[in-house]
N, C-alpha and C positions, 0 to 999 in steps of 0.2 A: 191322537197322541197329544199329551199336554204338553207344551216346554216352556222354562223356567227361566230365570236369571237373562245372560247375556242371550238368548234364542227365544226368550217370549217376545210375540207378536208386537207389543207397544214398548220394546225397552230401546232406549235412544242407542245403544251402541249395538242393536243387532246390524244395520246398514253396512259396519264396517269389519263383521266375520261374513254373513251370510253374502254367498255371491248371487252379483244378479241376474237375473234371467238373461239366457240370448236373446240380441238383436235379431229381430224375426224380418226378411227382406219385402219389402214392397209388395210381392206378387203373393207372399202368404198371408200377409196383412190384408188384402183385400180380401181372400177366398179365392185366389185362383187357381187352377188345377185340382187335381185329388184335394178332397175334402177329405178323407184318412190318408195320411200317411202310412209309409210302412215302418213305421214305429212308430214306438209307444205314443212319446209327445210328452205332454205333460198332463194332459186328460190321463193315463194311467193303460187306457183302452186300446186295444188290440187289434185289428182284422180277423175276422172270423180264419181265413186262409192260412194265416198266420198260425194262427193257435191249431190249426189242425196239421198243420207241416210242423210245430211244435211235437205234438203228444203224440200223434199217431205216423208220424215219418213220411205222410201223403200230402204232398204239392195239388191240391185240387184244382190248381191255377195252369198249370203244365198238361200241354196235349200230347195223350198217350200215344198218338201217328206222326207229329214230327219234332215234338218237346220243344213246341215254342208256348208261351203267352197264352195266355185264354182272357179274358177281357168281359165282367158280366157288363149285357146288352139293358139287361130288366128283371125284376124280380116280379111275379105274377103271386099273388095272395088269393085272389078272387076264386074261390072252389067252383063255379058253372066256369069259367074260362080254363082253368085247368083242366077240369074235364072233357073239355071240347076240344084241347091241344092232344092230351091223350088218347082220344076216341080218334083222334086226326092220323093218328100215328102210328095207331092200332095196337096201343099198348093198354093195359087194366083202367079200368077208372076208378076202382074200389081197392082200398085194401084190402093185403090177405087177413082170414080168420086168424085170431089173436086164440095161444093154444096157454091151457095152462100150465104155471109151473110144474118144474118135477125137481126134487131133492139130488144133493151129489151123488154120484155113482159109487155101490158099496152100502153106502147107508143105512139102509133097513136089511141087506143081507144076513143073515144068521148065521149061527155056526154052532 
């Protein structure tokens, strides 16, 4: 977005419409604690958690045996360690076959 007049970037009187940023305290100034917030902020950016307790109305963060807190420990990327956690667990280490489409229901029926 471009803006003009009293709100472009280099005009001497924007200082005295445009308010300014919050004072940020001590301990967010350094990086301490959560590095996301649970909001936005000013980055614009979201928590994944967030955005899916947005769109789809599931809390992925909430424990479905006592509905407290869930807290990610680690996030694994690595496909041999993944698969050695799944093999551990006795769960698939492949995904399932991927089927192909099929058109709406109706569709090609005749009449």
């Amino acid at each position: 977005m471009t803006y003009h007049g009293v709100l472009a970037p280099a005009s001497a009187l924007r200082p005295s419409i445009v308010p300014a940023a919050p004072e940020q305290r001590p301990a967010e100034r350094a990086g301490a604690g959560c590095a996301r917030k649970h909001s936005a902020g000013r980055s614009g950016r979201h928590p994944w958690a967030d955005l899916l307790k947005r769109v789809f109305a599931v809390d992925v963060l909430r424990c479905p045996g006592c509905g407290g807190r869930r807290k990610i420990v680690a996030a694994i990327t690595q496909a041999a360690v993944v698969r050695a956690i799944l093999s551990a667990l006795g769960l698939p280490t492949e995904p399932p076959a991927v089927h192909p489409a099929r058109g709406p229901p109706g569709l090609f029926e005749g009449g």
